[in-house]
C-alpha positions as CSV (number, residue, x, y, z in Angstrom):
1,X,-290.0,19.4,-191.1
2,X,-292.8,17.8,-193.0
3,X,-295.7,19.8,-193.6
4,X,-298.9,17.8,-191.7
5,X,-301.3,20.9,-191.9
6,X,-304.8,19.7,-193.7
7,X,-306.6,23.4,-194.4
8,X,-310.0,21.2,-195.3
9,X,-310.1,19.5,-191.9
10,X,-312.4,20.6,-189.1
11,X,-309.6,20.1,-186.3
12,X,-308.5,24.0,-185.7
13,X,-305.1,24.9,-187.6
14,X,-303.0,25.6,-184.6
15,X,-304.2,21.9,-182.5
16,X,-302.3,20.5,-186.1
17,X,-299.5,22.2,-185.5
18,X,-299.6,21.3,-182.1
19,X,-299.6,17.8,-182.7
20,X,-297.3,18.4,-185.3
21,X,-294.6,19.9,-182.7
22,X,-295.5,17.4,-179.6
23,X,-295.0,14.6,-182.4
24,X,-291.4,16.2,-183.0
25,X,-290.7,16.2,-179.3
26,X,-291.6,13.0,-178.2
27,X,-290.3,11.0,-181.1
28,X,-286.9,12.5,-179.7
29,X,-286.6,14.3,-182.8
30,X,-286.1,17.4,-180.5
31,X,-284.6,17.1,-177.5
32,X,-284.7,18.9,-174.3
33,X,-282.7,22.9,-174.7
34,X,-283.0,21.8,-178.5
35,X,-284.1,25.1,-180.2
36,X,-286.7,24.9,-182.3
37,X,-287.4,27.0,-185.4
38,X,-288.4,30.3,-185.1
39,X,-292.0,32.1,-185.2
40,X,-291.2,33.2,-188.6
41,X,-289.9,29.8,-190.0
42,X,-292.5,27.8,-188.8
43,X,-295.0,30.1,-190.5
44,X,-293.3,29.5,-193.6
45,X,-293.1,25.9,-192.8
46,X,-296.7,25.5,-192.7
47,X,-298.4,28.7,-194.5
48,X,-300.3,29.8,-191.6
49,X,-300.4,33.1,-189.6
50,X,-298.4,34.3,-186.9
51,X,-301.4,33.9,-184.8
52,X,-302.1,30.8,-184.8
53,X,-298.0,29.8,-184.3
54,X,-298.0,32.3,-181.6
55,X,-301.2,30.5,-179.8
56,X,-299.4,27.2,-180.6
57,X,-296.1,28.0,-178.8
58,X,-297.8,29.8,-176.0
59,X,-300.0,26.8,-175.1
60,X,-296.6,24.7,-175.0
61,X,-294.9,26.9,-173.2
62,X,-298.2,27.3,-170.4
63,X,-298.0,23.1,-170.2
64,X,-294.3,22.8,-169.7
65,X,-293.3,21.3,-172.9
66,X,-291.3,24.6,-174.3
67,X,-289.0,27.3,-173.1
68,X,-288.9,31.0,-174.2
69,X,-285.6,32.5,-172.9
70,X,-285.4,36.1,-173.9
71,X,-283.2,37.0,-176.2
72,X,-282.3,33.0,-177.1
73,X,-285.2,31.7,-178.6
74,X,-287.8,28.9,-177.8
75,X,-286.1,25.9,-176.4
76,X,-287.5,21.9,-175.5
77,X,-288.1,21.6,-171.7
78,X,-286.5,19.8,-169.6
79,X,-288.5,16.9,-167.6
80,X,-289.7,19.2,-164.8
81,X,-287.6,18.6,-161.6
82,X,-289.8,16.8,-158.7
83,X,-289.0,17.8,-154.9
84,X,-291.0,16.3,-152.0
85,X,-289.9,17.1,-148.5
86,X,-292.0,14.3,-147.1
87,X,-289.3,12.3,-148.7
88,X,-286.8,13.9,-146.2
89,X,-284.2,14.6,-148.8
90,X,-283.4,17.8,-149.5
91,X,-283.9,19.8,-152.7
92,X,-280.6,19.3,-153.2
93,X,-280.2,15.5,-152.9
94,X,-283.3,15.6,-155.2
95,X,-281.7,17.6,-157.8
96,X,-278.5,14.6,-157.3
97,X,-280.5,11.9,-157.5
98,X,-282.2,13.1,-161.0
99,X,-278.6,13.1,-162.4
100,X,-278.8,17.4,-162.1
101,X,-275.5,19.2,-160.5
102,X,-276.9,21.8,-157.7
103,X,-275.8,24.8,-157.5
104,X,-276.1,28.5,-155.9
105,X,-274.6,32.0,-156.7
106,X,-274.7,34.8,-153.7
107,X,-276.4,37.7,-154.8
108,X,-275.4,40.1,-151.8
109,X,-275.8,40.2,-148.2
110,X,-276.7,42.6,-146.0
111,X,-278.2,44.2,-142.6
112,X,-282.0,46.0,-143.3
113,X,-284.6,47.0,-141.5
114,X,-287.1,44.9,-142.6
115,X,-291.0,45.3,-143.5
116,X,-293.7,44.9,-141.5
117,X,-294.6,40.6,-142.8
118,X,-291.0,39.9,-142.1
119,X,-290.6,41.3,-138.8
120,X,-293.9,39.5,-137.9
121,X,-292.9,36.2,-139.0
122,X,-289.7,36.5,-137.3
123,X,-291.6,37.6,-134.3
124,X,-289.1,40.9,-134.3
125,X,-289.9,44.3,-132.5
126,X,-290.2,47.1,-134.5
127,X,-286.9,48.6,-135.3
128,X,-285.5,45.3,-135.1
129,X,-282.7,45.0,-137.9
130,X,-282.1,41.6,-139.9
131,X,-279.6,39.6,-141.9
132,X,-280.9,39.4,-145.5
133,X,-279.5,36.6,-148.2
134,X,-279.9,36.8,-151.4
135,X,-279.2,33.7,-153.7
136,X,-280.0,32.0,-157.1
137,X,-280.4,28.4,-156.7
138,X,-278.7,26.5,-159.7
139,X,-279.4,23.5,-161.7
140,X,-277.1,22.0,-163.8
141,X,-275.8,26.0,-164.3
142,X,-279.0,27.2,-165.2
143,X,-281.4,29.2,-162.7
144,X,-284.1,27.9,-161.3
145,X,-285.0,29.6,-158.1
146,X,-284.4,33.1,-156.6
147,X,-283.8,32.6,-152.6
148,X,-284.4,36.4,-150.1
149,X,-283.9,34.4,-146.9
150,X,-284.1,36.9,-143.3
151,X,-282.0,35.6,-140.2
152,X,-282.6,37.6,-136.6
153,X,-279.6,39.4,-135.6
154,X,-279.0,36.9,-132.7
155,X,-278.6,34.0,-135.3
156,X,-277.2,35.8,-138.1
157,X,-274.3,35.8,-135.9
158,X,-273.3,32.5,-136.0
159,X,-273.8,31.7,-139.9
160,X,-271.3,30.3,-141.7
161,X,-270.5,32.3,-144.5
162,X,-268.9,29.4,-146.6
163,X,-271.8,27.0,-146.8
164,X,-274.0,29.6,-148.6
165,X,-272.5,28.4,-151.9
166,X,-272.9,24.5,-150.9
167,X,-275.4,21.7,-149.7
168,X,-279.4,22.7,-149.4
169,X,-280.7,26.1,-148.4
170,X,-280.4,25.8,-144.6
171,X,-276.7,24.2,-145.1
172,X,-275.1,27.9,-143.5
173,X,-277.6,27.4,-140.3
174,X,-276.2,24.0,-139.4
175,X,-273.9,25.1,-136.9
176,X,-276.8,27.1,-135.2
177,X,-277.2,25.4,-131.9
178,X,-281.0,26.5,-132.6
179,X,-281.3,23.9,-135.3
180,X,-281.5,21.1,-133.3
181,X,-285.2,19.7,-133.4
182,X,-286.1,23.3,-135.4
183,X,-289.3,22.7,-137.5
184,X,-290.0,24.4,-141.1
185,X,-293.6,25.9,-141.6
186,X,-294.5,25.9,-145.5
187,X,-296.8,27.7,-147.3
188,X,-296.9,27.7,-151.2
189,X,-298.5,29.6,-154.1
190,X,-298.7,30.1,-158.0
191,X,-297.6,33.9,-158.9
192,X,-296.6,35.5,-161.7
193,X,-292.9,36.6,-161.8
194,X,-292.2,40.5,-160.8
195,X,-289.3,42.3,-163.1
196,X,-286.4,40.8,-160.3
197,X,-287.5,37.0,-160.0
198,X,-287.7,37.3,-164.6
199,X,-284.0,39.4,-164.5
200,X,-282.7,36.2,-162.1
201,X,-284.2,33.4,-163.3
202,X,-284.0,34.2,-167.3
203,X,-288.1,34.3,-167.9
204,X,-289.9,36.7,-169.1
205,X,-292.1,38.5,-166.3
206,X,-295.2,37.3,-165.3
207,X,-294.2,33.8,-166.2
208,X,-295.5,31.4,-163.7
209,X,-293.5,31.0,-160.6
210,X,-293.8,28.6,-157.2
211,X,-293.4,30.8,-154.0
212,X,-292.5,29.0,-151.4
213,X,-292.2,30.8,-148.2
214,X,-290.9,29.3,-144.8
215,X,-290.1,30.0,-141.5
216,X,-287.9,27.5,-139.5
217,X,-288.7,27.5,-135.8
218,X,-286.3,26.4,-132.9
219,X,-287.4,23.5,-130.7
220,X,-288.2,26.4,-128.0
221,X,-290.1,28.2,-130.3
222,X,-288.4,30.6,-131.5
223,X,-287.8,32.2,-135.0
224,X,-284.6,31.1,-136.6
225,X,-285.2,31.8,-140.2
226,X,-288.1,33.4,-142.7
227,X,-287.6,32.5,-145.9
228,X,-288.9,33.4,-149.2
229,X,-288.2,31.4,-152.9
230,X,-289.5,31.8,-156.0
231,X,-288.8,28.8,-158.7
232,X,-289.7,28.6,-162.4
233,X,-293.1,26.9,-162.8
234,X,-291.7,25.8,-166.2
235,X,-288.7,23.8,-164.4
236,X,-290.1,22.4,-161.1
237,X,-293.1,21.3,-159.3
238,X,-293.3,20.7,-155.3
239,X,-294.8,17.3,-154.8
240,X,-296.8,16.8,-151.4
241,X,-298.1,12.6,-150.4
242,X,-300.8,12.1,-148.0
C-alpha cells in the first residue's frame, strides 16, 4: 500500500487515510469480505497514531463501507441488501434476485407466558400462554437478522414445523386457514444491538440494528402473528416508495 499521507497539508490526517482506503475499495483493489490490514499495520503503513486509524475505520464502518467481526478482523462490506415489501416480493425472493442464497437456522421453540407488549399486540388475556420462534435469518451463510416471532395458542397449532427452515418468514403460517386476506402492520426503528442480537448476528453490541416488528392480522381481525426482527444495519436497509 502506497503511502498518500501529506503531514504539511491542511486536509486532517485521518480524511487522507480515508480517501486513501475508499480509493482501495472502489478501484476493486479490495473486494467485498476482503480483510484489510490491521490497526497496527496501517499505523506503520502510514506513521500516524492509532487514533486517527481508529477514527478512520470507525467512520467506515458507521457508513457501511467496512465490517468489524469480532475476533476476525475488519472486513470490505458487502453492497447492502435492499428489501421493499411494496414490491410484493418477499425478503426472500429479494435476497434471490440479488444473486444471495437465503437461509435460516432454528434457534429453539417453545410455549411462555409472555410479557405484557406481546400479549397486547396479540390481543391475549392475561395468563394467556404463546408459541415463541426463534430463528437467524441467513444470507449466503452468514447472519443477518435475528427473528423472536409469538403465535396464539389457537394458531400455533396448526404450524408446520418443516417450513421454519424454508421460504420467507411467514412460509410455516401458510397452511393457516387464517392467512387468507391476513394483513401485516409494520413498524420500524434504528437501535443499537443488546448482548443476544451481537452473539447472533456476529457484531459487536451496540452496533446499529433495523427492528422491524409486525403483527399479521386475519381478514376477521384477529391476531395471527406478532413478530419481532432485528437485522444488521451494516448488511441491509428496508426501502419504502410513495
Amino acid at each position: 500500500m502506497v503511502n498518500t499521507i501529506d503531514r504539511s497539508s491542511p486536509i486532517p490526517l485521518h480524511y487522507q487515510l480515508k480517501q486513501v482506503l475508499l480509493e482501495k475499495i472502489e478501484s476493486g483493489d479490495w473486494k467485498p469480505e476482503d480483510m484489510i490490514p490491521t490497526e497496527q499495520e496501517l499505523q506503520n503503513t502510514f506513521g500516524i497514531s492509532r487514533t486517527t486509524v481508529r477514527q478512520t475505520l470507525g467512520e467506515l464502518v458507521f457508513e457501511g463501507r467496512l465490517i468489524r467481526e469480532r475476533g476476525r478482523g475488519t472486513f470490505v462490506a458487502q453492497p447492502k441488501m435492499t428489501h421493499s415489501p411494496r414490491e410484493h416480493m418477499s425478503l426472500t425472493e429479494t435476497l434471490k434476485a440479488q444473486g444471495i442464497k437465503p437461509g435460516w437456522d432454528i434457534l429453539d421453540t417453545h410455549w411462555i407466558t409472555p410479557v405484557k407488549d406481546v400479549r397486547e399486540q396479540l390481543q391475549l388475556p392475561e395468563g394467556a400462554r404463546v408459541y415463541q420462534i426463534r430463528r437467524v435469518r441467513l444470507a449466503g451463510e452468514k447472519p443477518i437478522g435475528y427473528h423472536i416471532a409469538y403465535i396464539p395458542e389457537m394458531v400455533a397449532e396448526q404450524i408446520n414445523h418443516d417450513m421454519l427452515t424454508t421460504g420467507g418468514s411467514l412460509n410455516y403460517l401458510r397452511g393457516v386457514g387464517l392467512m387468507h386476506e391476513s394483513l401485516a402492520k409494520r413498524t420500524i426503528e434504528a437501535l443499537a444491538a443488546s448482548q443476544t442480537e451481537a452473539k447472533y448476528l456476529h457484531i459487536d453490541p451496540g452496533s446499529p440494528v433495523l427492528l422491524i416488528s409486525r403483527v399479521v392480522i386475519s381478514a376477521t381481525g384477529m391476531p395471527i402473528e406478532y413478530m419481532q426482527a432485528s437485522y444488521r444495519g451494516d448488511r441491509f436497509k428496508y426501502q419504502i416508495n410513495d
